[in-house]
Structure formats: C-alpha cells, structure tokens
Gaussian input, Z-matrix of N, CA and C with variables (Angstrom, degrees):
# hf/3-21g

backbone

0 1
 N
 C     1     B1
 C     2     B2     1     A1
 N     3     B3     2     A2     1     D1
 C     4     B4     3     A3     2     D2
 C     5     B5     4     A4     3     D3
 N     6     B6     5     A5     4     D4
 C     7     B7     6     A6     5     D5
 C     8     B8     7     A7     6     D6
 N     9     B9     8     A8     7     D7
 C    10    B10     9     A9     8     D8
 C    11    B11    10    A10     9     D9
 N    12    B12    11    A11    10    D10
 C    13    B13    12    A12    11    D11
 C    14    B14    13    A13    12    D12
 N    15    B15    14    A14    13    D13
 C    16    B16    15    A15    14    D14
 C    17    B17    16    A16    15    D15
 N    18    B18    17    A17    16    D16
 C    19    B19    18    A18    17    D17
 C    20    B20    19    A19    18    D18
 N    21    B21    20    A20    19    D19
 C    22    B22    21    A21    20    D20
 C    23    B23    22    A22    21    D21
 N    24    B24    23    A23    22    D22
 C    25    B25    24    A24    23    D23
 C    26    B26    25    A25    24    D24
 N    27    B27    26    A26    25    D25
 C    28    B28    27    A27    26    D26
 C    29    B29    28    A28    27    D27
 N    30    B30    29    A29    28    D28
 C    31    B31    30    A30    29    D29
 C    32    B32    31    A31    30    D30
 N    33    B33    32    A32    31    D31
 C    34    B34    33    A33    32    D32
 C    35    B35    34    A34    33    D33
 N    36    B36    35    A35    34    D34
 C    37    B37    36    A36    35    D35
 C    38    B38    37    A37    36    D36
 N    39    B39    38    A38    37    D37
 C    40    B40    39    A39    38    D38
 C    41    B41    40    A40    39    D39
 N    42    B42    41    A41    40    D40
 C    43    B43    42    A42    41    D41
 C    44    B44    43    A43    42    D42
 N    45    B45    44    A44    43    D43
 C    46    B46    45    A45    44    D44
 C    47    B47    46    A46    45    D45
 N    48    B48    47    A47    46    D46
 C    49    B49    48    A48    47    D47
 C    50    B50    49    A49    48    D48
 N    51    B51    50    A50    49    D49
 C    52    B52    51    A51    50    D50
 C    53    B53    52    A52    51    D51
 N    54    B54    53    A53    52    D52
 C    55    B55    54    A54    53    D53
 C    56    B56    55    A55    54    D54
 N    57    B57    56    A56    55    D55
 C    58    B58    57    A57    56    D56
 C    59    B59    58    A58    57    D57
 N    60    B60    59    A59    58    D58
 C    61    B61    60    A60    59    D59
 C    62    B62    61    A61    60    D60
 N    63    B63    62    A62    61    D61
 C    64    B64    63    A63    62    D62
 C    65    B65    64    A64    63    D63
 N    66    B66    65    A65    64    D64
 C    67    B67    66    A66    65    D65
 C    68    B68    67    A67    66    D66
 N    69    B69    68    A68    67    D67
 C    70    B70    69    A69    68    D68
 C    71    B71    70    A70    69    D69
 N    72    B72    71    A71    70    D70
 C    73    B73    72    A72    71    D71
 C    74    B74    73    A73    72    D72
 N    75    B75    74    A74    73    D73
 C    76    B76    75    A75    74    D74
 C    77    B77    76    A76    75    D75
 N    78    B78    77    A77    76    D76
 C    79    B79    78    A78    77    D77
 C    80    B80    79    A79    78    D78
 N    81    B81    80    A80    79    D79
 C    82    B82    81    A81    80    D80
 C    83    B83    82    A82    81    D81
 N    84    B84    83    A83    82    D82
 C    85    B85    84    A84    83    D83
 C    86    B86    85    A85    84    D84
 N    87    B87    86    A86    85    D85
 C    88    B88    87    A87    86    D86
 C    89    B89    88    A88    87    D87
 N    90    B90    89    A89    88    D88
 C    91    B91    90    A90    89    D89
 C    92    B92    91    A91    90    D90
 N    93    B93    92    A92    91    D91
 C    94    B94    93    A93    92    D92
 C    95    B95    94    A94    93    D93
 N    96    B96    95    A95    94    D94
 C    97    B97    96    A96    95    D95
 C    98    B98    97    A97    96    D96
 N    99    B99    98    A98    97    D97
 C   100   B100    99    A99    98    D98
 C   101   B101   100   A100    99    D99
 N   102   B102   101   A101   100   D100
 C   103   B103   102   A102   101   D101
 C   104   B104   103   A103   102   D102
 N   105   B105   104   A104   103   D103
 C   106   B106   105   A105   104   D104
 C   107   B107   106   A106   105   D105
 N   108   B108   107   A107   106   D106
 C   109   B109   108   A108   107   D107
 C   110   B110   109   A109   108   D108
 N   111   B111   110   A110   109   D109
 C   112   B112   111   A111   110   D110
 C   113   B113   112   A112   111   D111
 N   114   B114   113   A113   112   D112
 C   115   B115   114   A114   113   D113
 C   116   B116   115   A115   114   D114
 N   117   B117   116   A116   115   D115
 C   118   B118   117   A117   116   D116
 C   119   B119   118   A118   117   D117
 N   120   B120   119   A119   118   D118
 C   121   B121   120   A120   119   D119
 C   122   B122   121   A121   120   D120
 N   123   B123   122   A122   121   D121
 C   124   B124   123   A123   122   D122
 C   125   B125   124   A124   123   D123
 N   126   B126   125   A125   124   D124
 C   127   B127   126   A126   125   D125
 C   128   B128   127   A127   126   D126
 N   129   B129   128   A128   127   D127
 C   130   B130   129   A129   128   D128
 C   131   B131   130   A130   129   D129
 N   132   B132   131   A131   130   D130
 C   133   B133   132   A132   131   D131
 C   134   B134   133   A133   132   D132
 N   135   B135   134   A134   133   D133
 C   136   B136   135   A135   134   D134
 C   137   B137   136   A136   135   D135
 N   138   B138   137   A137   136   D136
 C   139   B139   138   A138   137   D137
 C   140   B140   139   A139   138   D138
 N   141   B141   140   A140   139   D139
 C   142   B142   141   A141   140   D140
 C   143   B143   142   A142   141   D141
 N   144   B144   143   A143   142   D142
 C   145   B145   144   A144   143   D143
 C   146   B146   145   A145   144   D144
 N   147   B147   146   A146   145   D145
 C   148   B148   147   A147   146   D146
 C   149   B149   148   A148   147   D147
 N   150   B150   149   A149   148   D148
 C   151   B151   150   A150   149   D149
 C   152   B152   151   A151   150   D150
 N   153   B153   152   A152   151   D151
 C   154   B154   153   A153   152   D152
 C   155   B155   154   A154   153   D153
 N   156   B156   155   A155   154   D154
 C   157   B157   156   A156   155   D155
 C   158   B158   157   A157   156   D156
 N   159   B159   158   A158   157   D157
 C   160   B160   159   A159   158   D158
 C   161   B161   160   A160   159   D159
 N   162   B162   161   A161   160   D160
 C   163   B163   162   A162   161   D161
 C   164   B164   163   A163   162   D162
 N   165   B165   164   A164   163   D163
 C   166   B166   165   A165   164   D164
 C   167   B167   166   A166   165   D165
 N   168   B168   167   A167   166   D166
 C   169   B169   168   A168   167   D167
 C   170   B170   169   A169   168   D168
 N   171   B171   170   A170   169   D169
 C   172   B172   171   A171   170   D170
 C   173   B173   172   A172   171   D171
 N   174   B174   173   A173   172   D172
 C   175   B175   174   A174   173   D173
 C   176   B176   175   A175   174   D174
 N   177   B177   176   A176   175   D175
 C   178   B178   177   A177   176   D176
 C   179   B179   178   A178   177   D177
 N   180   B180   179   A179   178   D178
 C   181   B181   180   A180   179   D179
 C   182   B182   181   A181   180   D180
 N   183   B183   182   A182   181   D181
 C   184   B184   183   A183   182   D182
 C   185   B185   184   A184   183   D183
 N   186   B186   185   A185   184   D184
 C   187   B187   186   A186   185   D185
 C   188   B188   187   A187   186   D186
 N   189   B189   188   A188   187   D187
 C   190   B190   189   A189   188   D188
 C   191   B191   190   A190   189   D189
 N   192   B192   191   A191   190   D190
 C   193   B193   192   A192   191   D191
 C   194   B194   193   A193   192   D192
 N   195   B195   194   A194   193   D193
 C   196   B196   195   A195   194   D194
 C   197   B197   196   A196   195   D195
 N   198   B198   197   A197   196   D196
 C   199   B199   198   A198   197   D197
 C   200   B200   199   A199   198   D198
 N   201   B201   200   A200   199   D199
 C   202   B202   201   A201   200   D200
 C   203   B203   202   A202   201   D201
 N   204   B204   203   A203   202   D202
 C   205   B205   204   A204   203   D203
 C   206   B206   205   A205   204   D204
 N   207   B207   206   A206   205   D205
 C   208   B208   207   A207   206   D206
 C   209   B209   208   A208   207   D207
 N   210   B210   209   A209   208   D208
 C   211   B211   210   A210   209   D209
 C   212   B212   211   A211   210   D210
 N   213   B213   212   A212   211   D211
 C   214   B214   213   A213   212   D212
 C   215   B215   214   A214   213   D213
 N   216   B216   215   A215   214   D214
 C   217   B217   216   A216   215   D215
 C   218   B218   217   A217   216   D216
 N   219   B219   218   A218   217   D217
 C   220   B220   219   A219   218   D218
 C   221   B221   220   A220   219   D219
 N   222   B222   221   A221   220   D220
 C   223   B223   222   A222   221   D221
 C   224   B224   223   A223   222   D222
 N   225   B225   224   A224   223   D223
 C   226   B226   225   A225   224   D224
 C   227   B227   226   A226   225   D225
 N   228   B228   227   A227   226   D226
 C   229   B229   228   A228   227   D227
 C   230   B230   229   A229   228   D228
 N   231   B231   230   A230   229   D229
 C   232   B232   231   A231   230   D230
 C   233   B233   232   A232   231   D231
 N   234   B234   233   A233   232   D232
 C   235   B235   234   A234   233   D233
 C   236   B236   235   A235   234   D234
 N   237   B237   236   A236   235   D235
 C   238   B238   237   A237   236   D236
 C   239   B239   238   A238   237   D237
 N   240   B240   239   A239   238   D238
 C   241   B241   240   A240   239   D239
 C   242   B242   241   A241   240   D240
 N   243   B243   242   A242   241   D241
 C   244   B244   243   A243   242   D242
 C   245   B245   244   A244   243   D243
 N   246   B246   245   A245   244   D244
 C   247   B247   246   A246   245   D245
 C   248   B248   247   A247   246   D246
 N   249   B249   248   A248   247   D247
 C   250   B250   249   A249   248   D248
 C   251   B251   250   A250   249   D249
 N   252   B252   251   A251   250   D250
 C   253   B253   252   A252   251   D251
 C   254   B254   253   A253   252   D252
 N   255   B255   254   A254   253   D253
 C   256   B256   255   A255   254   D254
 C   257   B257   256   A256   255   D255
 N   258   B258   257   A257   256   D256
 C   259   B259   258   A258   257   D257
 C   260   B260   259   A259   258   D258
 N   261   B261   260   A260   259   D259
 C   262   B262   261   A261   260   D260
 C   263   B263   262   A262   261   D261
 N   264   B264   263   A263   262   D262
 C   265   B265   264   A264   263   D263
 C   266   B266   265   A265   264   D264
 N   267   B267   266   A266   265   D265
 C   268   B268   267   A267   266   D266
 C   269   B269   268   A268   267   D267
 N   270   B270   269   A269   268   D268
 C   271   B271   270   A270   269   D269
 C   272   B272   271   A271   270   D270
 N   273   B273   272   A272   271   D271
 C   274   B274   273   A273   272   D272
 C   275   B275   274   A274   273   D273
 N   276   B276   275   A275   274   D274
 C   277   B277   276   A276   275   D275
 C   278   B278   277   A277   276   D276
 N   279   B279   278   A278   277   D277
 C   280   B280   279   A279   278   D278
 C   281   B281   280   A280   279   D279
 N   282   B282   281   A281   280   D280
 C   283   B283   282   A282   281   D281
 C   284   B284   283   A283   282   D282
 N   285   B285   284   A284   283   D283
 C   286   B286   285   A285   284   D284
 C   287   B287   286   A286   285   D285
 N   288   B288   287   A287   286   D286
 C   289   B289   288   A288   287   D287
 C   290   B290   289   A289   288   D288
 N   291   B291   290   A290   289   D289
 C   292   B292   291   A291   290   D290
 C   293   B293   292   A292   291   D291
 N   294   B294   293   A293   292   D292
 C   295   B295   294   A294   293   D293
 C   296   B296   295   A295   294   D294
 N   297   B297   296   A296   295   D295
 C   298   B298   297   A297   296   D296
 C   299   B299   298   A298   297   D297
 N   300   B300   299   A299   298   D298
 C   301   B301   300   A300   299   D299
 C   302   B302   301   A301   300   D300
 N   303   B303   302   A302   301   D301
 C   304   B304   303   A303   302   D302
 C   305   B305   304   A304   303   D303
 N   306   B306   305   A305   304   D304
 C   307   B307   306   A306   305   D305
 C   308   B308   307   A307   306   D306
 N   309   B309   308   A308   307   D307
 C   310   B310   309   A309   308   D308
 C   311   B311   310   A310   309   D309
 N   312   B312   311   A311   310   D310
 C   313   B313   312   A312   311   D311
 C   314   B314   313   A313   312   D312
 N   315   B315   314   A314   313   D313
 C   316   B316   315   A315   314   D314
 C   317   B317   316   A316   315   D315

   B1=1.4512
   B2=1.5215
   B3=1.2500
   B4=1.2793
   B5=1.5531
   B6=1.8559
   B7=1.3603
   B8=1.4553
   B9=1.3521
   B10=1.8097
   B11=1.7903
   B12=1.7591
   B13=1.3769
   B14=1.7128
   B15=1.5019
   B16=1.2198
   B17=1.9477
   B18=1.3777
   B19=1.4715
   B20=1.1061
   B21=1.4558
   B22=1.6195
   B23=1.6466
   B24=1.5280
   B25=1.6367
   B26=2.0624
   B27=1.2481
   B28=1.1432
   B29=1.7577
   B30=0.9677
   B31=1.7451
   B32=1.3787
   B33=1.4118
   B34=1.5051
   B35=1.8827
   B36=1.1369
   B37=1.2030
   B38=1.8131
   B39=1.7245
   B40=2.1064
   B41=1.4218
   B42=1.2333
   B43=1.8040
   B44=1.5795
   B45=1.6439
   B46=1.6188
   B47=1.7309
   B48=1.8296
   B49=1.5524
   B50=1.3118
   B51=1.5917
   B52=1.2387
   B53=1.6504
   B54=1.5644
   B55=1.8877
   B56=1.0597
   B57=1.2905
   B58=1.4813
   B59=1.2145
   B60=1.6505
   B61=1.2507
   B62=1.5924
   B63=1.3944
   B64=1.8225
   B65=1.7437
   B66=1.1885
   B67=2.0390
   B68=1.0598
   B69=1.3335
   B70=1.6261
   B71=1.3236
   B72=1.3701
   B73=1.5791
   B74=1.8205
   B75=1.0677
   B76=1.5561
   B77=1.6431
   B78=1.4285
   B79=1.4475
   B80=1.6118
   B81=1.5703
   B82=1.4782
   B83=1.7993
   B84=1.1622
   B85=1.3866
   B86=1.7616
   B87=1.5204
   B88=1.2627
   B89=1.1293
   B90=1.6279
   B91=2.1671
   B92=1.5612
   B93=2.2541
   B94=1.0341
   B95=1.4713
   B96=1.2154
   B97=1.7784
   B98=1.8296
   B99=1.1513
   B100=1.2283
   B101=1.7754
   B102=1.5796
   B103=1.2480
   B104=1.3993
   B105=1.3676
   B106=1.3465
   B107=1.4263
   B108=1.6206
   B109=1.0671
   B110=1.6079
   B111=1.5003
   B112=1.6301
   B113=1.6757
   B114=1.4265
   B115=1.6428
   B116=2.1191
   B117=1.1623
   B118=1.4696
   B119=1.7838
   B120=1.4453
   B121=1.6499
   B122=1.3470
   B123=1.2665
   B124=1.1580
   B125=1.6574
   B126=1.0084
   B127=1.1116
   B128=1.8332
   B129=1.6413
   B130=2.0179
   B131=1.4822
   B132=1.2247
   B133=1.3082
   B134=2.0427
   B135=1.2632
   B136=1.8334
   B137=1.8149
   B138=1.6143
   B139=1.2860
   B140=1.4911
   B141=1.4177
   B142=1.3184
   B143=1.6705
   B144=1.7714
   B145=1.5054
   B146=1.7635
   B147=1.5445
   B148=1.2547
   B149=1.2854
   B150=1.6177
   B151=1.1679
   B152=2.0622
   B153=0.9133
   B154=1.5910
   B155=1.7698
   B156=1.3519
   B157=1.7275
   B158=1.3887
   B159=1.5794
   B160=1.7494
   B161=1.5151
   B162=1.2040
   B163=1.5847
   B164=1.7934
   B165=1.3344
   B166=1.3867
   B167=1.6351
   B168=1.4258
   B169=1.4938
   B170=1.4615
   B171=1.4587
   B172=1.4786
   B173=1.6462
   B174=1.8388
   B175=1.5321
   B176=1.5304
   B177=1.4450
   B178=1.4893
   B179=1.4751
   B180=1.5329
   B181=1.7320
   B182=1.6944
   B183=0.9799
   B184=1.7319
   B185=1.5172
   B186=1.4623
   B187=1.8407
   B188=1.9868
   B189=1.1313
   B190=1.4295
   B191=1.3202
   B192=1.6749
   B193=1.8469
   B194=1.5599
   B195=1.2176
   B196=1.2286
   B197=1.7265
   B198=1.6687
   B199=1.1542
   B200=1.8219
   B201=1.3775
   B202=1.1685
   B203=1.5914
   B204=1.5111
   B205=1.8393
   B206=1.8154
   B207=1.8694
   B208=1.1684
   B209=1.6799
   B210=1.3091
   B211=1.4890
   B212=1.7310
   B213=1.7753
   B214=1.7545
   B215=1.1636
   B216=0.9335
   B217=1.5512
   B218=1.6129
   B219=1.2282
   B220=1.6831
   B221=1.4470
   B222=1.6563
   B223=1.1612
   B224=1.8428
   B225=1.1121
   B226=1.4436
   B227=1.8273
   B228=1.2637
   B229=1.1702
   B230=1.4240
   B231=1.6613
   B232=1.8030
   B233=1.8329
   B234=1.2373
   B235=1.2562
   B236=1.6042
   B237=1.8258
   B238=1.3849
   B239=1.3983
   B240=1.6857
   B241=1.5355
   B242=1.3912
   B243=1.2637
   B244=1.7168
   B245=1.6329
   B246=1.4879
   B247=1.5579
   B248=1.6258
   B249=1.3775
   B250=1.4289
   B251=1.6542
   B252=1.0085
   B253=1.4364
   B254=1.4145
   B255=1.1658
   B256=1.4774
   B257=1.8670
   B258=1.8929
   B259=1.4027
   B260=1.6746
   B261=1.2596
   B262=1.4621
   B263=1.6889
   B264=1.4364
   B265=1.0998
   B266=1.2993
   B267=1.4532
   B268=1.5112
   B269=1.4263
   B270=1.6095
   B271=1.2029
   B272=1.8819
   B273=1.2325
   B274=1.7796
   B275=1.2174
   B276=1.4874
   B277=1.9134
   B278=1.7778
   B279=1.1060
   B280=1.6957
   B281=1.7810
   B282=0.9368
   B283=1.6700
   B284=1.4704
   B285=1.3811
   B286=1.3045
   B287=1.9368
   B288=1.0002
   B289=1.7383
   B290=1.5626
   B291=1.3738
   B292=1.3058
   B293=1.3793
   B294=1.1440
   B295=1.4333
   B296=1.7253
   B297=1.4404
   B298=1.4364
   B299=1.4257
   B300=1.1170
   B301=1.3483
   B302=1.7323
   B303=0.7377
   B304=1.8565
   B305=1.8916
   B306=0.8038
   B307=1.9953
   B308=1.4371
   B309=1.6744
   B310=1.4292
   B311=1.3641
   B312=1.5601
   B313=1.0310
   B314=1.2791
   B315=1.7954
   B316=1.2919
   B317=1.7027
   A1=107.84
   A2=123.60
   A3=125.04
   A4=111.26
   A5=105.74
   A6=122.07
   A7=88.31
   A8=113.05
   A9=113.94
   A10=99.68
   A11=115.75
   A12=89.53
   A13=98.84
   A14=129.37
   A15=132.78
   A16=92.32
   A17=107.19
   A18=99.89
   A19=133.34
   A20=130.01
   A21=101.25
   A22=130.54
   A23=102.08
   A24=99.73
   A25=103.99
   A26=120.36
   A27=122.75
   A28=112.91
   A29=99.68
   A30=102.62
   A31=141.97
   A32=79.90
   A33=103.97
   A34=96.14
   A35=119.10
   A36=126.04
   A37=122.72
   A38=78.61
   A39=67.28
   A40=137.89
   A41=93.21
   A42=97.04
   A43=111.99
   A44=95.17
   A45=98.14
   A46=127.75
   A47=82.87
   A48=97.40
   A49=143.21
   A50=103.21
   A51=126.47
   A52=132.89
   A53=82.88
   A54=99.92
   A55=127.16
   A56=118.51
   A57=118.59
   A58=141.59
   A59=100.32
   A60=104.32
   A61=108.66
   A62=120.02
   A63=119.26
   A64=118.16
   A65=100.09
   A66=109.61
   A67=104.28
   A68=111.29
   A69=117.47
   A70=117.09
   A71=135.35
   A72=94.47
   A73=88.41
   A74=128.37
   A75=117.39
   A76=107.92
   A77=124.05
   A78=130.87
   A79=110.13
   A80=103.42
   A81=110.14
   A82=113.27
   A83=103.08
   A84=113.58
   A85=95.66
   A86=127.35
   A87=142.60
   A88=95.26
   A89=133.76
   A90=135.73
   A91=72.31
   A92=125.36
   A93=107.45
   A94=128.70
   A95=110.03
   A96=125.94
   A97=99.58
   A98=135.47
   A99=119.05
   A100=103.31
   A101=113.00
   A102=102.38
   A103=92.30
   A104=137.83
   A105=132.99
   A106=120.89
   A107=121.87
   A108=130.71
   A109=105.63
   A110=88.44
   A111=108.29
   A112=96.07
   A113=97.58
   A114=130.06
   A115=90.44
   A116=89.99
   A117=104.70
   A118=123.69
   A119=103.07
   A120=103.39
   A121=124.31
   A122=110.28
   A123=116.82
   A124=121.28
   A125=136.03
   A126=144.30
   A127=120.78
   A128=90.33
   A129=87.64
   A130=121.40
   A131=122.30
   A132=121.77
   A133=91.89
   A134=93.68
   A135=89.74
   A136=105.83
   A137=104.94
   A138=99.36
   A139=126.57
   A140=118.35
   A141=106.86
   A142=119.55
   A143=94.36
   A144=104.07
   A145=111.29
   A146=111.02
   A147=98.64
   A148=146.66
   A149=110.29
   A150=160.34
   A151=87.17
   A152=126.89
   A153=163.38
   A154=101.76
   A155=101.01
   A156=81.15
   A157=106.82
   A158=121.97
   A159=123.54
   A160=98.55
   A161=114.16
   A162=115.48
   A163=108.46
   A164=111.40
   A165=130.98
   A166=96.17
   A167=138.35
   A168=119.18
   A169=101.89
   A170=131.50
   A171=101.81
   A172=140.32
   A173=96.21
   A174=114.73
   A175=113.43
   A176=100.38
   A177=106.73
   A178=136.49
   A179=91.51
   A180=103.66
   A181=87.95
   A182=97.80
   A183=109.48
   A184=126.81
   A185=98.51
   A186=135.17
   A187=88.94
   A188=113.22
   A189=104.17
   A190=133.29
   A191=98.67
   A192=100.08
   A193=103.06
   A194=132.72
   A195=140.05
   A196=104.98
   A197=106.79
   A198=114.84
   A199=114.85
   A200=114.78
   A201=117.88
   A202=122.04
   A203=92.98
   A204=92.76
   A205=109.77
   A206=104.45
   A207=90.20
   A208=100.02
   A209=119.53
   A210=126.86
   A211=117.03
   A212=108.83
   A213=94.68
   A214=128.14
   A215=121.06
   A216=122.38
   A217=114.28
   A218=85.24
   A219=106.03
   A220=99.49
   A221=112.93
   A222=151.48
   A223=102.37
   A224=133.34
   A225=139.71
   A226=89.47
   A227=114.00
   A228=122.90
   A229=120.69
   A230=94.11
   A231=131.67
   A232=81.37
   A233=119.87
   A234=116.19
   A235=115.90
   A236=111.50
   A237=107.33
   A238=126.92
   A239=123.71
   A240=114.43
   A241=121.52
   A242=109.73
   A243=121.17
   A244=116.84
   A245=111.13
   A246=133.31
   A247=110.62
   A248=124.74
   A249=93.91
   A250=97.72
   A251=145.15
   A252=130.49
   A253=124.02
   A254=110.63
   A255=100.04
   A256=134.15
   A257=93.11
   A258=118.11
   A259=99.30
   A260=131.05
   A261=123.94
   A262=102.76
   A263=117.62
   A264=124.64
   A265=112.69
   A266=113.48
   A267=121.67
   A268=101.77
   A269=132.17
   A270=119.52
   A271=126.96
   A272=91.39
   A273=103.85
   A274=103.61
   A275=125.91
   A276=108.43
   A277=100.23
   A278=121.50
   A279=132.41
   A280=89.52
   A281=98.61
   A282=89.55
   A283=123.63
   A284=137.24
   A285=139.44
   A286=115.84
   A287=119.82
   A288=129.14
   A289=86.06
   A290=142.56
   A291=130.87
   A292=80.86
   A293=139.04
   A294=115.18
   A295=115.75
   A296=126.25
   A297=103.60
   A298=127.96
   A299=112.15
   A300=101.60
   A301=136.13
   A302=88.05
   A303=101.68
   A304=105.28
   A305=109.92
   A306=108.67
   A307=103.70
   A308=110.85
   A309=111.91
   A310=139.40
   A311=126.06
   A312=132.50
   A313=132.79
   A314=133.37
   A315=112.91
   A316=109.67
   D1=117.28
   D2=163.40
   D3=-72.14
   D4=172.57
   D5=-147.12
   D6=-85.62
   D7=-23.78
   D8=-165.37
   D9=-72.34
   D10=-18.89
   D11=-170.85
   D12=-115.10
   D13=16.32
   D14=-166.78
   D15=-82.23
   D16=154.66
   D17=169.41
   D18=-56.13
   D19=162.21
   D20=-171.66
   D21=-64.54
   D22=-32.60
   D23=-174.15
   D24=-75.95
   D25=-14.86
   D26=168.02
   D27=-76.61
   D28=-41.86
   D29=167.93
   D30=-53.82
   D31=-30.87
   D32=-174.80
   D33=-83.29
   D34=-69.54
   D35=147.57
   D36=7.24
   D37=-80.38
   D38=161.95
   D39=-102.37
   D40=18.03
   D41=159.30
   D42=-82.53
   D43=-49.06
   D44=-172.49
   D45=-59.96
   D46=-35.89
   D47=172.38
   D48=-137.66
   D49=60.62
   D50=-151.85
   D51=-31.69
   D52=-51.37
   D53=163.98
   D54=-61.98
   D55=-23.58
   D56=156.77
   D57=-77.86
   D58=-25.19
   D59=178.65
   D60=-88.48
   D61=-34.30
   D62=154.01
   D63=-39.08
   D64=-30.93
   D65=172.52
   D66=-60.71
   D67=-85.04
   D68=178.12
   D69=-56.15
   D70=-13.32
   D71=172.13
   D72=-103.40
   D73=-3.44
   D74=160.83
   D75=-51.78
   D76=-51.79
   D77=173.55
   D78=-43.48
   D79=-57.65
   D80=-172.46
   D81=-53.67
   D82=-32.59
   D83=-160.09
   D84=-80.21
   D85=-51.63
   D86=161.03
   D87=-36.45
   D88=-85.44
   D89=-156.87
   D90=-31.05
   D91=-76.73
   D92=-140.56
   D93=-55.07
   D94=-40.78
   D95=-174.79
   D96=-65.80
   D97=23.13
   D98=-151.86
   D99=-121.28
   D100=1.06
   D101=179.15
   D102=178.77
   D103=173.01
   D104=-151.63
   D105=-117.70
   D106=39.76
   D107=142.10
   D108=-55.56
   D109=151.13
   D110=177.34
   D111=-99.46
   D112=-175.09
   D113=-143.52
   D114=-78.52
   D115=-45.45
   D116=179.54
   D117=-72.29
   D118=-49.80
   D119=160.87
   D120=-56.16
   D121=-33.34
   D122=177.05
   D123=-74.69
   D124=-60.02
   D125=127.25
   D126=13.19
   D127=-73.11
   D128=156.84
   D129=-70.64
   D130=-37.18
   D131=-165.26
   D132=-62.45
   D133=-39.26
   D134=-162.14
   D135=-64.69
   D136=-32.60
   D137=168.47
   D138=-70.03
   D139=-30.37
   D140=-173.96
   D141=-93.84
   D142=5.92
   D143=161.52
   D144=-83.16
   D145=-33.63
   D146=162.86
   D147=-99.15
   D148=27.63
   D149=-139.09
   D150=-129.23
   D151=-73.06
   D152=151.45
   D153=-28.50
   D154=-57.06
   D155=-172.86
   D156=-109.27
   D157=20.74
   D158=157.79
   D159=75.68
   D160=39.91
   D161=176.74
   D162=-111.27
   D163=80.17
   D164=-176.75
   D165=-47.53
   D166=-42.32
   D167=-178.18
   D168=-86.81
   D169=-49.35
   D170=179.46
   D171=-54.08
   D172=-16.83
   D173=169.68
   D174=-57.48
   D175=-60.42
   D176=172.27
   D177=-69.24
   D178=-3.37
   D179=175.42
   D180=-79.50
   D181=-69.03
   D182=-167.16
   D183=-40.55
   D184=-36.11
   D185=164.36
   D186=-56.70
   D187=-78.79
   D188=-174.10
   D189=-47.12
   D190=-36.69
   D191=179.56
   D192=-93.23
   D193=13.55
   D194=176.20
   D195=-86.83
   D196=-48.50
   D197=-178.56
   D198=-74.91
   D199=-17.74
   D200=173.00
   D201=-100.41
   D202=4.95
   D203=171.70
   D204=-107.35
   D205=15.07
   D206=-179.89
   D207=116.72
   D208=-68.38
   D209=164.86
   D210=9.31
   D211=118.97
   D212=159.86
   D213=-69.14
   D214=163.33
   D215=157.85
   D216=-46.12
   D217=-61.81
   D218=-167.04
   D219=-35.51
   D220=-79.45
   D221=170.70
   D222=-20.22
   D223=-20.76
   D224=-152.97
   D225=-126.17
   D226=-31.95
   D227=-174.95
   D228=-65.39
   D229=-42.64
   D230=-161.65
   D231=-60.36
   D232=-66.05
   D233=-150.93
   D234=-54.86
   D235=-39.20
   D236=162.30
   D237=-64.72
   D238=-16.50
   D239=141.02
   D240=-52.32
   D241=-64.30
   D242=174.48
   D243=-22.31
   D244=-42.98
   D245=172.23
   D246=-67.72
   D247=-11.69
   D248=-166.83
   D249=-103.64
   D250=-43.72
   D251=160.94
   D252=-37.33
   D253=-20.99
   D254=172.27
   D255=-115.25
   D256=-19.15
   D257=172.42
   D258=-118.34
   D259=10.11
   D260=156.92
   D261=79.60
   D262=143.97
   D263=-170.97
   D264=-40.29
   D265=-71.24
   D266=-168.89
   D267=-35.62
   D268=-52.02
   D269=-173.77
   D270=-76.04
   D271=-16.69
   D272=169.79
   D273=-96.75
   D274=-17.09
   D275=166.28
   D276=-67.14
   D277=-59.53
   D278=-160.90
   D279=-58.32
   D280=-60.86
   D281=-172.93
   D282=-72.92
   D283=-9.08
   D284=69.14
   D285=30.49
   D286=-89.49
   D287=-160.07
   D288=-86.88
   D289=-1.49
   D290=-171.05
   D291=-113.64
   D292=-77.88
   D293=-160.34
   D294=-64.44
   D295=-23.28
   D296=156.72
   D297=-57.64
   D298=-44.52
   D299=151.83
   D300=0.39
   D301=-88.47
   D302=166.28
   D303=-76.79
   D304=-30.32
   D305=-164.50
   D306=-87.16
   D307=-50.20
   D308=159.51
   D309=-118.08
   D310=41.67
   D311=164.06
   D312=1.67
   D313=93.56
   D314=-169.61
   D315=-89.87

C-alpha cells in the first residue's frame, strides 16, 4: 500500500516517519505470516478487533480493504451483528453505521 492511499493521519505518519512506518508494517506483515489463517479470516478477525476497540477509522479502513479483496458487504456487516452479544448493542449499532459508511454510501 502506498502512502498516497493510507488514511490521512496514517499517511502523514509515513512520510514524516518513514522508518517507522517500514517497522510496523514489517510487524504487520510478520502477525500475518505467523500462523495459518488465510487472507480472508484474517481480514474479519482484524475488523472485528476494530470493531472491539471502537476505532471508527480502523473499521472503515478494514471495511475498505475488505471491499477491495473481494469481501461482501453483508459478510463485513455480519461481524457488527457478531459484536452485539458480546460488546452490547450500542457498540454493534455504531460499528454497524461505520461500516455502512463505506458499504452503503448515501
């Protein structure tokens, strides 16, 4: 992923601080290679961790590269159901209205 399509406060990030931002996605790339989930489990699991810690831009980061690896809607949707028995409505409605966001754009 280049810096032109990372979000902005992440972008900014690796222009300003390049070596760091080559660290961390060296890390990111390692979590992935690190055990034998596929391209797709992984993918949900990362959303419904940011789904989980109420981070409305990493949802919608994840919402986007979900939709560009192929990903349903639906399927991206399921997980903010998946959230409300265990993180309680209010937090599976919002995460919920964050992935329409990107899925259904009005």
């Amino acid at each position: 992923m280049s810096n032109q399509e990372l979000p902005s406060g992440a972008g900014q990030v690796a222009d300003d601080y390049p070596e760091v931002w080559e660290a961390y996605a060296a890390l990111g790339k390692a979590c992935a290679e690190s055990g034998p989930l596929d391209a797709r489990t992984r993918r949900l699991v990362k959303l419904a961790l940011a789904v989980g810690a109420r981070s409305e831009g990493a949802v919608h980061s994840h919402v986007r590269r979900g939709l560009e690896e192929g990903e349903s809607g639906e399927a991206l949707k399921q997980v903010a159901m998946l959230a409300i028995p265990t993180l309680g409505l209010p937090s599976g409605v919002a995460a919920l209205t964050w992935i329409e966001d990107i899925t259904d754009p009005s």
